[in-house]
Structure formats: structure tokens, C-alpha cells
C-alpha positions as CSV (number, residue, x, y, z in Angstrom):
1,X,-0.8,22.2,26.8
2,X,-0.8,19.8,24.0
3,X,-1.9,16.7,26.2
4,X,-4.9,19.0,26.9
5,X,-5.9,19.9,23.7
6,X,-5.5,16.2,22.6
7,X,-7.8,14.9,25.2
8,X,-10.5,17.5,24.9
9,X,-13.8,17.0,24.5
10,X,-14.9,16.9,20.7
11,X,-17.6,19.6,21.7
12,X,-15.9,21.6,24.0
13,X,-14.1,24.2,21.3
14,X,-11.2,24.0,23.3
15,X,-7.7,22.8,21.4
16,X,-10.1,22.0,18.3
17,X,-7.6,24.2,16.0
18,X,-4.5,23.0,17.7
19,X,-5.3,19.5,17.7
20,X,-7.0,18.9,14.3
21,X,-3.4,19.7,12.4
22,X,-1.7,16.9,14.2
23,X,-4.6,14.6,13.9
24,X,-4.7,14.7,10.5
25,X,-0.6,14.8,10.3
26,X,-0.8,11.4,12.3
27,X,-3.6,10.1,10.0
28,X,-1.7,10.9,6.5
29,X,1.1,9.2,8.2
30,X,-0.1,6.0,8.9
31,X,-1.8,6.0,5.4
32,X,0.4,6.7,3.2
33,X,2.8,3.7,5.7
34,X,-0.1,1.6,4.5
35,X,-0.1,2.4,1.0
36,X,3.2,2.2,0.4
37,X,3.5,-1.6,2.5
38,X,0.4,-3.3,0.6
39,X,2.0,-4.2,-2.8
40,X,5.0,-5.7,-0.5
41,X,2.3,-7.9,1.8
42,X,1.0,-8.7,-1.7
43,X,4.3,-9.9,-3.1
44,X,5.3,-11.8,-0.4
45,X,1.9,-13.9,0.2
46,X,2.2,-14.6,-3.7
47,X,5.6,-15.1,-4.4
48,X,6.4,-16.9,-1.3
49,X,8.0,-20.7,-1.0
50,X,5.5,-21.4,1.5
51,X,2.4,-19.0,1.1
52,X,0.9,-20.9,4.6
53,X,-2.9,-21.9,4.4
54,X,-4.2,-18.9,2.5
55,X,-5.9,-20.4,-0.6
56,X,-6.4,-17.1,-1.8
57,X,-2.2,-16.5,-1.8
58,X,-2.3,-20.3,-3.4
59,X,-4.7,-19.5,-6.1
60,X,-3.3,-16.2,-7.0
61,X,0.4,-18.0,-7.5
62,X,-1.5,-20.7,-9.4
63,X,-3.0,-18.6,-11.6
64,X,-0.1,-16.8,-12.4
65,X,1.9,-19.6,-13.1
66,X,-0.4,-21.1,-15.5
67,X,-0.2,-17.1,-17.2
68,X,3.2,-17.5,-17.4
69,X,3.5,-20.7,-18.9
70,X,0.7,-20.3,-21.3
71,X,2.2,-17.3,-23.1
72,X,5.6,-19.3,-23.6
């Protein structure tokens, strides 16, 4: 029953109701995963020994360093 109403077609009316819920369960799931994971990704391409070949990660620990040092 719920396969069904999962693969329905958009148009069809059929498992709309029953479907939608879960949908947008699933969806606030994985977004608020997302949400709560970017600040870490960030952290760890900045503050990282070896940031790899982003030059954005390199620039942004650059810049922060020179902040750091400059308000000593």
C-alpha cells in the first residue's frame, strides 16, 4: 500500500494525502542533516593541516590568520 502510493503518478489523486506527509518528513530530514553538517565541512576545510588544493579553504585560513595576528 505504501509502495503504491509512493510510486503514483503526480496527477493521478491516488496516495497524494498519504504520500505527501512522508515526502516532506524525508525532505525536513535530510535538511535539517545538512544544516546542522555545513559549519563542520566549513571548519574542517579551514582549520585543516592540509586543506588539499582548494584555494578558497587556503585563502579563508590565510585571512584569518593575518586577523588573528593583527589584533595581537
Amino acid at each position: 500500500m505504501l509502495a503504491r502510493s509512493l510510486v503514483a503518478a503526480p496527477g493521478s489523486g491516488q496516495g497524494a494525502g498519504e504520500a505527501g506527509w512522508l515526502l516532506n518528513l524525508m525532505l525536513l530530514l535530510v535538511l535539517l542533516y545538512v544544516q546542522i553538517r555545513i559549519p563542520f565541512w566549513v571548519l574542517r576545510l579551514v582549520w585543516a593541516p592540509n586543506p588539499g588544493t582548494s584555494p578558497i579553504a587556503g585563502m579563508l585560513k590565510q585571512i584569518a590568520w593575518i586577523m588573528a595576528f593583527r589584533s595581537m
